[in-house]
C-alpha positions in Angstrom: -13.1 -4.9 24.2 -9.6 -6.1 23.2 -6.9 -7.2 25.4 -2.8 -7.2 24.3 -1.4 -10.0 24.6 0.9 -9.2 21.7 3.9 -8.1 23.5 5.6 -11.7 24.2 4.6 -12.5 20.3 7.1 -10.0 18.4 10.2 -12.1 18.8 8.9 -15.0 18.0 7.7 -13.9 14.6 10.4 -12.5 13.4 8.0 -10.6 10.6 10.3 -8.8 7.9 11.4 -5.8 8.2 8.6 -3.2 7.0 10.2 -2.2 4.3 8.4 1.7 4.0 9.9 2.6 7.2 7.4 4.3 10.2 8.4 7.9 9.9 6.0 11.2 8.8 6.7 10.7 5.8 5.3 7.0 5.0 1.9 8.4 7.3 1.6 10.6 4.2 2.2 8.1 1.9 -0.6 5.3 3.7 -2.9 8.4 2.9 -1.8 9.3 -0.3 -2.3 5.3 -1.2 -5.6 5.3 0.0 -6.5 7.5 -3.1 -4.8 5.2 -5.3 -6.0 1.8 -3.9 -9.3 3.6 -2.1 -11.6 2.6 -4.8 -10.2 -1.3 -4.8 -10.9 -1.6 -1.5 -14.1 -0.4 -1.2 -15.4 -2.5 -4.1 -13.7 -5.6 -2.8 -15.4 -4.7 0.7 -18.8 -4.5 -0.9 -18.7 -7.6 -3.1 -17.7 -9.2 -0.1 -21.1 -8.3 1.4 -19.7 -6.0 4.3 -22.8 -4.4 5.1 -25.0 -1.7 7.6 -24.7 -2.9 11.5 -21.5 -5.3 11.0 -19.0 -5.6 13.3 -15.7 -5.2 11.5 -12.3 -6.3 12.9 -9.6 -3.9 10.7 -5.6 -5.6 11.0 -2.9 -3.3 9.9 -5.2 0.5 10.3 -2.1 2.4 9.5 -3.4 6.1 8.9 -7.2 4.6 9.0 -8.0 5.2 6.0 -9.5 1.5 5.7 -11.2 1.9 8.8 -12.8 5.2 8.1 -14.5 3.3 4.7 -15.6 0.3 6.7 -17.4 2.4 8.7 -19.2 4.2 6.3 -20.1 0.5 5.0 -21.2 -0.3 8.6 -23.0 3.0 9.3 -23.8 4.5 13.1 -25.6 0.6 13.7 -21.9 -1.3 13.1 -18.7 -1.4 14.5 -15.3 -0.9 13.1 -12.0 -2.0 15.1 -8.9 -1.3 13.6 -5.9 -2.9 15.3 -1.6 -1.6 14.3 1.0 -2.6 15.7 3.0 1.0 15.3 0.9 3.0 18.4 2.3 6.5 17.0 0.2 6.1 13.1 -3.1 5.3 15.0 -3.1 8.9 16.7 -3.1 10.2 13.3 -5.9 7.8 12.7 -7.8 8.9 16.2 -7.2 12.5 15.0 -9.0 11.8 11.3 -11.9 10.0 12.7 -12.4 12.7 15.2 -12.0 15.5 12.8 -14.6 13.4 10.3 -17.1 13.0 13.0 -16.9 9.5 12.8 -17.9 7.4 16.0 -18.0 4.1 15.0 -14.2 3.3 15.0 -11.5 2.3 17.5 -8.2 2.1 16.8 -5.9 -0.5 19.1 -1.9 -0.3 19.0 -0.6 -4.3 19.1 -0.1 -7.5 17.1 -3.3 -8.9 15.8 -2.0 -12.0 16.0 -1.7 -12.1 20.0 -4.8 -10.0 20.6 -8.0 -11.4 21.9 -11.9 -10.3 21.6 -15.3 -10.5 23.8 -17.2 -11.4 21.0 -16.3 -12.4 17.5 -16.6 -10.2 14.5 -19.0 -10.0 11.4 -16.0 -9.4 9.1 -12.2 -9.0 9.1 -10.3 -6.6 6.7 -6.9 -6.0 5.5 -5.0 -3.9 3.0 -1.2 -4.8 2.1 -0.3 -6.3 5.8 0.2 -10.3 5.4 3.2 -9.5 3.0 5.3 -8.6 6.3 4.4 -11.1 8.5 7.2 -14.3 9.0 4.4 -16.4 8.1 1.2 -15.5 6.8 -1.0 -18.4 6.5 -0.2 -19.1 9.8 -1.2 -15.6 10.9 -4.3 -15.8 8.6 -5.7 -18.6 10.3 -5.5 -17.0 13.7 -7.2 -13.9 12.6 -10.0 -16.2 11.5 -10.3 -17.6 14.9 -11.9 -14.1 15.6 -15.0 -14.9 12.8 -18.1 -15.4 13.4 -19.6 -18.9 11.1 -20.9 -17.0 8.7 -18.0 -14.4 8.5 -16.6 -12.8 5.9 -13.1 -12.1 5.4 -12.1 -9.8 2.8 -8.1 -9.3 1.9 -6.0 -6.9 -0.8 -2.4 -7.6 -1.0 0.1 -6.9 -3.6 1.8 -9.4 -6.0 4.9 -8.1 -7.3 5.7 -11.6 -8.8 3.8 -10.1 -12.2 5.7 -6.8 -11.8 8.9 -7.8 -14.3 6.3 -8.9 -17.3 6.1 -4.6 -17.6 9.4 -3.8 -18.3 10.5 -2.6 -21.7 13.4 -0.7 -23.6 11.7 2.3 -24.4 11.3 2.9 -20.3 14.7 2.5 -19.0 13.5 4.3 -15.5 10.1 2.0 -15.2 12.2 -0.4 -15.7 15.2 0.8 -12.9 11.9 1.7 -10.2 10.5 -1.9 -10.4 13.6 -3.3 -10.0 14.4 -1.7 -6.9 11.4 -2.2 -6.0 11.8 -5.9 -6.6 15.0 -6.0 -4.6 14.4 -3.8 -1.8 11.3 -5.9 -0.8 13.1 -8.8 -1.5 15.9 -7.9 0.6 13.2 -6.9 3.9 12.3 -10.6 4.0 8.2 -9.2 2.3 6.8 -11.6 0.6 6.6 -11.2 -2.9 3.6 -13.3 -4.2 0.9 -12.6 -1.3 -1.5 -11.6 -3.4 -1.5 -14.9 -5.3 -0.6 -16.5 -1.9 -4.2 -15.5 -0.5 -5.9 -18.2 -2.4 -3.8 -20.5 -0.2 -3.5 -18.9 3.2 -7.9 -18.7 2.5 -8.1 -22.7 1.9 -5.9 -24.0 4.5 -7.9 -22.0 7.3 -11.0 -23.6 6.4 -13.0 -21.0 4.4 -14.0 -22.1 0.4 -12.1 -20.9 -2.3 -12.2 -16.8 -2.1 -13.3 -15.0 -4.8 -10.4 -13.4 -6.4 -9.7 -10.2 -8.6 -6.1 -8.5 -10.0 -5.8 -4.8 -10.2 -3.6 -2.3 -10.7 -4.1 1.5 -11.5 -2.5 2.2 -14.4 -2.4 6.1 -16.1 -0.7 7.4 -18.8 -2.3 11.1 -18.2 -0.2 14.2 -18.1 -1.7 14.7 -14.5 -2.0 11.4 -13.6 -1.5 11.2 -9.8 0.2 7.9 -9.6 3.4 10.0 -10.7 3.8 11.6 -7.4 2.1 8.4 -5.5 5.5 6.5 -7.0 7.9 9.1 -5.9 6.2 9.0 -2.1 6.8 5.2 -2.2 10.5 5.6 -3.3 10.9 8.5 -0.2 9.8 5.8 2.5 12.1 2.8 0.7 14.8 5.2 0.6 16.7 4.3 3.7 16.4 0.7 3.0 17.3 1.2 -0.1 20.4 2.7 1.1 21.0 0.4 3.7 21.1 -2.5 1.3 23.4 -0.9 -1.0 20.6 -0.7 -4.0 20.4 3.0 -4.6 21.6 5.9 -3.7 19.8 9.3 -2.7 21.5 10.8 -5.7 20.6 7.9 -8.1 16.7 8.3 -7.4 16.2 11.5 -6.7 12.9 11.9 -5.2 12.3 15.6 -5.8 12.6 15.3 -9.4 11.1 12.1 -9.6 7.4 12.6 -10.5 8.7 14.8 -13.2 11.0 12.4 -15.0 8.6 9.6 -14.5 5.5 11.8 -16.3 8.4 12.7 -18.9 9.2 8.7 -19.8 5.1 7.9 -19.4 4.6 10.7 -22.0 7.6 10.1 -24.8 6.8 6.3 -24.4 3.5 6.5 -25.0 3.1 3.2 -22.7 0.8 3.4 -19.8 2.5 3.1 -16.2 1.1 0.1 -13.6 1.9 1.1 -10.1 1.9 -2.4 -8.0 -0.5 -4.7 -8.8 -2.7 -6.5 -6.5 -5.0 -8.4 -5.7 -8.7 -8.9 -3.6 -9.8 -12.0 -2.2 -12.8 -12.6 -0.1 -15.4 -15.5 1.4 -17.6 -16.4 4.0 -16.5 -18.8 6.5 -18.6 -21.8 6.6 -21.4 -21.9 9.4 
């Protein structure tokens, strides 16, 4: 069983501002990634060797949708415990485990960094979290203080560093999305090149050299779904967006903008990448 200790950590940390926001509509969004990124993850997760009867520590559950494939992985024998530090997305989480029978899984509100365990864990996971943290090799290491020897830890994050070698004259919006994109994140304090950054953040906490992968889903398809997966994105940056003086509401309009971007896709002829990323895992020495 966990106990919080994360409530004298937050000001300390000053993390970056998550720059989707924590409103209804970026719970949608966390699901509607998971059927982008869903397949990445569970392939990372299984080349990592995350297996039947493992006890999984989760960081950053969001909507669970991690969680809820780990313990698939894990089966009724294992364990999954997801940890977020925004308490009002894991009762969507509770609500989608229950409603998927799913029994394995516990989902903790708090800051993984100040939480501590019983017993070490047979894994840790985490999707797109160590972007937003003030300093996340630092955080890295102290999650791996809760690994078993012999653990595996197993990581996705984006890398938006490789996101400018897409742009081109014949996509004029491509080219405006990723460079809001660019600044907005930019702008939160997120760290840009964490998927690169892995490699780094694995070393210096002791574990050998992870094995690493890019990805990206790309589609060029008239019903492509990473269309309407962009537009979701822009609704949640919107208010930074705004905030920062980038964008307007009129200048991105998010109703229309699955439709234009299919449009562009389509008359261009050039595939579109939604952010790349990459996967990183290894087992910590025993």
């Amino acid at each position: 069983m966990a106990k919080n200790n994360a409530g004298s950590l937050h000001t300390p940390h000053r993390d970056a501002t998550y720059t989707l926001g924590r409103t209804s509509h970026e719970t949608t969004r966390l699901i509607e990634q998971s059927k982008i990124y869903g397949e990445s993850t569970r392939r990372l997760c299984e080349r990592a060797g995350i297996t039947q009867g493992m006890r999984v520590l989760e960081i950053g559950s969001g909507a669970g949708d991690v969680a809820l494939t780990l313990a698939e992985l894990v089966g009724p024998t294992g364990q999954v415990m997801g940890v977020d530090i925004n308490a009002t997305i894991l009762d969507t989480a509770r609500q989608r485990a229950t409603h998927a029978g799913v029994r394995n899984v516990e989902f903790i509100a708090g800051d993984a960094r100040g939480l501590t365990f019983a017993e070490q864990f047979d894994a840790i996971v985490g999707r797109f979290v160590l972007m937003y943290m003030a300093d996340p090799r630092n955080a890295f290491a102290k999650l791996m203080t809760h690994l078993k020897p012999g653990g595996i830890a197993a990581f996705q994050e984006p890398e938006y560093t490789l996101y400018p070698a897409l742009l081109h004259p014949d996509t004029p919006l491509v080219n405006q999305l990723i460079r809001w994109i660019l600044d907005v994140f930019e702008h939160s304090g997120a760290h840009l090149d964490m998927g690169v950054g892995l490699y780094r953040a694995f070393v210096d906490a002791g574990l050998p050299p992870p094995t690493m992968h890019l990805e990206s889903p790309i589609g060029a398809a008239k019903t492509w779904a990473g269309y309407r997966y962009m537009a979701t994105i822009f609704q949640s940056l919107l208010p930074l967006l705004e905030k920062y003086g980038l964008a307007t509401a009129e200048q991105v309009d998010v109703d229309t903008l699955a439709a234009r971007l299919r449009e562009e896709v389509l008359a261009s002829k050039r595939p579109f990448f939604l952010p790349l990323h990459i996967t990183a895992h290894a087992t910590l020495p025993t």
